[in-house]
Structure formats: structure tokens, C-alpha cells
N, C-alpha and C positions, 0 to 999 in steps of 0.2 A: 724238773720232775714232770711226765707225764704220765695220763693214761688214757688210754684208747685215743693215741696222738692228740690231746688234748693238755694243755698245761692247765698246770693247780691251778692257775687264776681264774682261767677258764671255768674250771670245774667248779670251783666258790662262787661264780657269778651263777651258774646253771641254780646253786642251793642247793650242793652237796652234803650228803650228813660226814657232820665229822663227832669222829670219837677222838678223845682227848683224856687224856690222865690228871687226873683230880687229887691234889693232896691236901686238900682245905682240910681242917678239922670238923667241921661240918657235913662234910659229903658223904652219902649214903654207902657209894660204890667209887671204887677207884677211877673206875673207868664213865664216863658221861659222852652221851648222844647229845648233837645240836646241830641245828641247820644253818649253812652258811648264810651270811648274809651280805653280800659282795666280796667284791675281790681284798687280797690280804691288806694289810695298812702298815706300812715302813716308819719306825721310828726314827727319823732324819739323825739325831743327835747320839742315838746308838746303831744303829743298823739293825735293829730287832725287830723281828716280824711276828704277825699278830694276825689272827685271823677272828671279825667280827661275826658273831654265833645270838640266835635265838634262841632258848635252851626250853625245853619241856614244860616248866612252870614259866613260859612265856618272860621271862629275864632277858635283856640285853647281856650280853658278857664279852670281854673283848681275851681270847687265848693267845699264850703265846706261841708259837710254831713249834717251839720244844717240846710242847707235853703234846702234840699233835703223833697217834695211833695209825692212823687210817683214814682214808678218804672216800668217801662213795660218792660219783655223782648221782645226780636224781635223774632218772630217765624217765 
């Protein structure tokens, strides 16, 4: 996946916001803003990818690629 010839990992190291799908019971809005915080993180033992996010009320949160919307890098 890229954009503007630039791959995702790329774009997560830059601190791209990402939107991502929320089904917590707890969650305001489906959908949630967060800023990447490096590149994605590989779970060796399933193949599952995960992108680490700072989120609004300043949480660490680690998502997984699945509920991943959108990518915007930060320019």
C-alpha cells in the first residue's frame, strides 16, 4: 500500500493520523482519530499487524490493521 509513493510504514513513522473503527462498548463514536506512533508492529506468532496510536485523551493504544479506515500522513 502506498501513497504519494510512500509506503504505510513510511507514513506511520512521519505520525500520520489514523482513523480506525471502534466497537468497544465504551466508545463515543464508531470511528476514532489517532496519531501514529511509529511504524506497524508484526505479531511473529500470528502474522497480525497493528499499528501503535497516541489517541486524543493521550492513551497509548496498539490497533489492529483490520479496523484501520484511513491513512493521512502529516505534512
Amino acid at each position: 500500500m502506498t501513497a504519494r509513493g510512500r509506503t504505510v510504514t513510511e507514513l506511520l513513522r512521519d505520525g500520520a493520523v489514523v482513523t480506525y473503527f471502534d466497537d468497544s462498548p465504551t466508545a463515543e463514536d464508531v470511528f476514532r482519530r489517532a496519531v501514529a506512533m511509529g511504524p506497524e508492529i508484526v505479531d511473529p506468532g500470528t502474522n497480525l499487524r497493528w499499528i501503535p496510536l497516541i489517541r486524543t485523551d493521550s492513551r497509548i493504544d496498539l490497533v489492529p490493521w483490520a479496523t484501520v479506515v484511513d491513512i493521512a500522513p502529516h505534512d
